[in-house]
MDTraj code that builds the backbone (N, CA, C; nanometers):
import mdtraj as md
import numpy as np

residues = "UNK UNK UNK UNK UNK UNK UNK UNK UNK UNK UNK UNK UNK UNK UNK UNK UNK UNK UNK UNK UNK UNK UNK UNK UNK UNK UNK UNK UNK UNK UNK UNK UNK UNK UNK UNK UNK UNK UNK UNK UNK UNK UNK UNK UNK UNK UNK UNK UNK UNK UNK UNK UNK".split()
xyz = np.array([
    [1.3983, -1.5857, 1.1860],
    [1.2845, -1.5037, 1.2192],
    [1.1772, -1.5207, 1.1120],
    [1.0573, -1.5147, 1.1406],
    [0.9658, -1.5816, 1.0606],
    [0.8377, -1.4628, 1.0663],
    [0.8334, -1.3665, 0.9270],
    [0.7472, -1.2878, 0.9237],
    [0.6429, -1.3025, 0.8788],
    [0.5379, -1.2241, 0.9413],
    [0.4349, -1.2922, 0.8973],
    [0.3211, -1.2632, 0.7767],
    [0.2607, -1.3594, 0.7106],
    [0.2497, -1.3310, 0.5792],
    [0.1806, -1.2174, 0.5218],
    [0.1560, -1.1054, 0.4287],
    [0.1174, -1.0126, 0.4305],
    [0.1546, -0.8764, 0.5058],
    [0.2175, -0.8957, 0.5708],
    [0.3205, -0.7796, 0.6238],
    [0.3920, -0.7188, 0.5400],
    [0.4923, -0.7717, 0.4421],
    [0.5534, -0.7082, 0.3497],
    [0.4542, -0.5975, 0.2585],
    [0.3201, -0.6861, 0.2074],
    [0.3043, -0.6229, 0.1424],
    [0.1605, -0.4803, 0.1667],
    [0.1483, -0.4840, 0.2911],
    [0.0515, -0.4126, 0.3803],
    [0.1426, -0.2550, 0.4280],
    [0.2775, -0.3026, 0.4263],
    [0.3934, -0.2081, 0.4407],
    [0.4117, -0.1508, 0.3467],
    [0.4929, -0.1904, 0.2247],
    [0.5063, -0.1228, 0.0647],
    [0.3432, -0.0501, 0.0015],
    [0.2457, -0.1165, 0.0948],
    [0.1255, -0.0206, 0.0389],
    [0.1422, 0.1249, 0.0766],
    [0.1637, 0.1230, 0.2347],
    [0.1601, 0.2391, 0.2876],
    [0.2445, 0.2870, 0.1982],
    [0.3521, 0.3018, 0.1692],
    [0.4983, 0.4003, 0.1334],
    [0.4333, 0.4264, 0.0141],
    [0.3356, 0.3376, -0.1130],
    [0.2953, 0.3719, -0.2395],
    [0.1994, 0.4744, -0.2115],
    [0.0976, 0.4604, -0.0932],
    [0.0129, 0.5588, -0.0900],
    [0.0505, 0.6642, -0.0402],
    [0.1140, 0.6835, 0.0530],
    [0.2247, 0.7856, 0.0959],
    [0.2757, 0.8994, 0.0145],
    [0.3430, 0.7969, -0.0866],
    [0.4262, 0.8832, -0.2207],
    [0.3387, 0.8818, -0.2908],
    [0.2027, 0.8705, -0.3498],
    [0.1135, 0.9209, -0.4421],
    [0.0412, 1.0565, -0.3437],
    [0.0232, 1.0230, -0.2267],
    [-0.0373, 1.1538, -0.1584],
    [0.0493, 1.2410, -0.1901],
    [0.1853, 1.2521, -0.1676],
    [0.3100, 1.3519, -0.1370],
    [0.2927, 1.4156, -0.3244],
    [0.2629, 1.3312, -0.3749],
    [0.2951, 1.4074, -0.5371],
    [0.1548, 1.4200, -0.5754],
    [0.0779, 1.4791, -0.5059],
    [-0.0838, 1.5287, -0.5852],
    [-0.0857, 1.6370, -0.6123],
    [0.0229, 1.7553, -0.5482],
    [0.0602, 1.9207, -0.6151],
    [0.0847, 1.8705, -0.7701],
    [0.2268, 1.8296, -0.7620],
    [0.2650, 1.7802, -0.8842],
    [0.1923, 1.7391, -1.0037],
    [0.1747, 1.6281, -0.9700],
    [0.1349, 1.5685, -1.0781],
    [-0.0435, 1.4623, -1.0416],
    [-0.1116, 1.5383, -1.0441],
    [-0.2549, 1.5212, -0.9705],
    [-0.2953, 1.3649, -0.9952],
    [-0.3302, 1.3503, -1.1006],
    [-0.3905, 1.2202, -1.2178],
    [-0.2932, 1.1120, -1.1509],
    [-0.1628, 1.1320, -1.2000],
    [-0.1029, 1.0430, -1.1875],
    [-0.0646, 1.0183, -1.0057],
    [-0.0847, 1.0892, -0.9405],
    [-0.0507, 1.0644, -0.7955],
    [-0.1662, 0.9872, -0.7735],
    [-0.3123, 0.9941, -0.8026],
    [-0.4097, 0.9460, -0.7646],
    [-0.4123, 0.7930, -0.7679],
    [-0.3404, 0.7604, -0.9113],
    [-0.3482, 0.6146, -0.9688],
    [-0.2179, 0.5594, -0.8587],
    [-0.1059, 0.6225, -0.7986],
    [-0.0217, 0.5673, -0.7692],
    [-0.0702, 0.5322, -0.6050],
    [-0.1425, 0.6474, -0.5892],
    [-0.2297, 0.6131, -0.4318],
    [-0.2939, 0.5132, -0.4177],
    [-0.3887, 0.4787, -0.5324],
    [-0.4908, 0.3573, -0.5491],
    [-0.4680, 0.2525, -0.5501],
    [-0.3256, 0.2346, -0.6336],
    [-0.2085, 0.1242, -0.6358],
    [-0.1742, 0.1228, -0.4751],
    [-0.1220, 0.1986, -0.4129],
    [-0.1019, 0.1280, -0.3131],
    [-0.2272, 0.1263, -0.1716],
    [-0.3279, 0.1468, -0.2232],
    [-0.4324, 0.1225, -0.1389],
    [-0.5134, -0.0710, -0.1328],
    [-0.4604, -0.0830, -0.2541],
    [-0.4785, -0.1556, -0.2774],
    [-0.4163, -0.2920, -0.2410],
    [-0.2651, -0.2683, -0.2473],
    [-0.1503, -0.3191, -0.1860],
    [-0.2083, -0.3368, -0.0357],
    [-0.2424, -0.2556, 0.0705],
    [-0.2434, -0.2190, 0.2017],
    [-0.3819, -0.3519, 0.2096],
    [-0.4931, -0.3296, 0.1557],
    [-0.6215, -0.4441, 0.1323],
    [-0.5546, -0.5691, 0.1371],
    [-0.5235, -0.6140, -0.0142],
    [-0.4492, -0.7044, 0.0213],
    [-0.3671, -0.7742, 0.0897],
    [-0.2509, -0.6974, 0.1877],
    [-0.1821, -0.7108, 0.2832],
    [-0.2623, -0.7355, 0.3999],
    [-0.3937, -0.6827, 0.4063],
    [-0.4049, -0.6920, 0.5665],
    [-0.5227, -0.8425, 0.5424],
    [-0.6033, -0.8391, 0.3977],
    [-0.6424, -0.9473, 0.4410],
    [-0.5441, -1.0643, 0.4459],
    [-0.4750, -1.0885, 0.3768],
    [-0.3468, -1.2009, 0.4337],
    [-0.3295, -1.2207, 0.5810],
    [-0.2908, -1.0899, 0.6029],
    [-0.2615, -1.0782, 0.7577],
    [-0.3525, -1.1579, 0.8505],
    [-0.5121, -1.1357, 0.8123],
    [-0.6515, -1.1524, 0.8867],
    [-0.6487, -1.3161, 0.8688],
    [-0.5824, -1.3460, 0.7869],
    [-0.6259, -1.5011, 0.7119],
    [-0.5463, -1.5449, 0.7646],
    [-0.4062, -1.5219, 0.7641],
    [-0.2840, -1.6049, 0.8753],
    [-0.2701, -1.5887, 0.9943],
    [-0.3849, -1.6189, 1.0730],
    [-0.3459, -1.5795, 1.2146],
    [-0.2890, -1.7145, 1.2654],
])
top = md.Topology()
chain = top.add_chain()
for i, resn in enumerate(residues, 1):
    res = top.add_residue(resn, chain, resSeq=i)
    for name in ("N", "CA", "C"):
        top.add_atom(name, md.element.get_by_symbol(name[0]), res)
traj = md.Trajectory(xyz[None], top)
């Protein structure tokens, strides 16, 4: 089975931004940076995605 490129990492964005949203009671600062991190992840992932068609 042959996945396609940028998927992996368009996926692990969501779950980083996910879990930085879920911990902004907590720990504010640091949820923000962990959101951004994976917003960033999700960018990257999808342009891959856009580029390997």
């Amino acid at each position: 089975m042959k996945t396609r490129e940028g998927l992996v990492p368009t996926v692990l964005g969501t779950v980083v931004t996910a879990t930085g949203i879920a911990l902004r009671p907590v720990i504010p600062r640091l949820a923000w940076g962990i959101a951004g991190f994976g917003l960033a992840h999700i960018v990257l992932g999808s342009l891959d995605l856009i580029e390997h068609r």
